[in-house]
C-alpha positions, 0 to 999 in steps of 0.5 A: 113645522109644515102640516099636510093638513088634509092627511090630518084632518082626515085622520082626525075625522077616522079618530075621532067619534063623529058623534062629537057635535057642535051646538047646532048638532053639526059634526066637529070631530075632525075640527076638534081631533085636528086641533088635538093633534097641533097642541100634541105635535106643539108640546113635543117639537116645539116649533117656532113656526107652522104652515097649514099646508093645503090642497089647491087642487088635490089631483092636478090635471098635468099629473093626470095627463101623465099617468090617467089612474092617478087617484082615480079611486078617489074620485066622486062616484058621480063624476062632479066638478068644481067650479073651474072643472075639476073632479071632486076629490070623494070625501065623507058628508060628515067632514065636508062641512067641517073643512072651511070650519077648519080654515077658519079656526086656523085662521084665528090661531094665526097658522097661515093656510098656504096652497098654489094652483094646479099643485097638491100640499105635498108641492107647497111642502116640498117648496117651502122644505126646500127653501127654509132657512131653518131647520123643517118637520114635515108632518104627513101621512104620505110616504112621498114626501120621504124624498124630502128628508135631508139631514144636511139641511135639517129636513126631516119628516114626522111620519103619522102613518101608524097613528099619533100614538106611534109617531116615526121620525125619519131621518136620512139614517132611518130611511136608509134603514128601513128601505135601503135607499137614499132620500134622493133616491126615494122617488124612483124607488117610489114610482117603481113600487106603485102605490095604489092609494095614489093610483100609481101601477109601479112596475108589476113583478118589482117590490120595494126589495128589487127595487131597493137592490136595483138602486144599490146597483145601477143609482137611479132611475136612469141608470136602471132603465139604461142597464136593462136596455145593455145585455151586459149589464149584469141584470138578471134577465126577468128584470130587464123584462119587468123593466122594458115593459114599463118602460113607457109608465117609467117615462112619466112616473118620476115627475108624477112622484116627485114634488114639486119645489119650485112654487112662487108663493105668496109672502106669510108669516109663520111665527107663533104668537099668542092670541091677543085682542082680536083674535083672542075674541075669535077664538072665544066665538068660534070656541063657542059656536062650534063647540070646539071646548078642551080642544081649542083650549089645548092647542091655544096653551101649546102654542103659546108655551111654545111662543113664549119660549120663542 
């Protein structure tokens, strides 16, 4: 099970009251809704591994260097940086102080955090989807990471999207069902659409129906931008249009879209055990200092019901 853990802690922040306080009076709804949501998503799926997948670098340069409004909104009104100069992605004062609260306590669980340079949570998801042995669950909010469904591999993605209360399940079937496209087609269909919460323009006048059609007819990308340059190609003329005029955005928005899945990431294990020694003396700390209760409770139970099964 691969989590996009910041789309998760940042739902669970919005879930949760944030009037839920540690001792000191500091905010752990986030702490404590991410931790709901693992001993939820453990009891259901019952997976014999989890990676906290994390976002070294939230917005990359190279994507930024290709399409300039990627996550724009999203930056901090006063233009920050962090240390090595990157913007500062705008996060709630409540939930910043709570997020190396979060590494910790999943430390302690014995969930491994993995991120890379320059790449988002999606690339180390696409990577390790890519490359298991096993079967994956991607667990996300971001419909780009539909591009990694693969029935033939086991891939699938638990789609939170609606709330944990109307989890989706998204197999090859049911995204062709939903948006008449392929999983390998879903990044051009993608980049076509736009997506304002990422910043990315898609081709103005083309909606996902018109750019599912395109797909069934021309295949990808490529084949749609190379029938809109032939006048024979059977396109309806204000198409070809909407298409040359994005030709330059079209150009660079596939490798902005797609994930990355050739990442060299370091050696971790997975595995779920249960929290012994130690660790089991870290949780009772950090259960107390930060006031984590039911909730830390609840997600040590389901990861070791679900390890003693393993």
């Amino acid at each position: 099970m691969l989590l996009d853990t910041a789309a998760l802690y940042f739902r669970a922040f919005h879930g949760v009251p944030d009037s839920v306080q540690a001792p000191n009076g500091a905010p752990v709804n986030a702490v404590r809704g991410l931790l709901d949501i693992i001993a939820r998503l453990a009891s259901e799926f019952r997976p014999t591994e989890i990676v906290a997948c994390w976002d070294d670098d939230w917005r990359p340069g190279w994507r930024v260097d290709l399409i300039p409004t990627y996550k724009t909104h999203r930056v901090a009104a006063a233009q920050p940086t962090d240390a090595v100069g990157h913007p500062i992605e705008d996060v709630p004062d409540l939930l910043v102080p709570q997020v190396p609260v979060i590494r910790e306590v999943l430390g302690a669980l014995g969930v491994p955090v993995i991120g890379a340079p320059d790449h988002e949570a999606d690339d180390v998801i696409g990577t390790l989807a890519s490359h298991s042995p096993i079967p994956v669950d991607v667990v996300t909010g971001d419909r780009d990471l539909f591009q990694l469904v693969d029935d033939s591999r086991d891939v699938r993605v638990i789609y939170t999207g609606r709330g944990m209360a109307r989890l989706e399940i998204l197999t090859d079937v049911t995204l062709r069902a939903k948006y008449g496209v392929s999983p390998a087609q879903y990044a051009d269909f993608a980049a076509m659409r736009g997506d304002a919460s990422d910043g990315l323009p898609g081709v103005p006048g083309v909606g996902e129906k018109t750019a599912a059609a395109l797909l069934a007819s021309f295949g990808s990308l490529d084949g749609i931008v190379a029938a809109a340059a032939d006048p024979a190609s059977g396109m309806a003329a204000p198409v070809r249009a909407r298409i040359a005029a994005a030709a330059a955005y079209l150009r660079v928005a596939p490798a902005v879209v797609k994930v990355v899945r050739d990442l060299d990431l370091p050696d971790f294990d997975a595995r779920i055990r249960v929290g012994t020694g130690e660790r089991a003396a870290e949780l009772d700390r950090l259960a107390v200092e930060w006031g984590l209760g039911s909730s830390l409770s609840r997600a040590r139970d389901a990861l070791a019901a679900v390890a003693a099964v393993a």
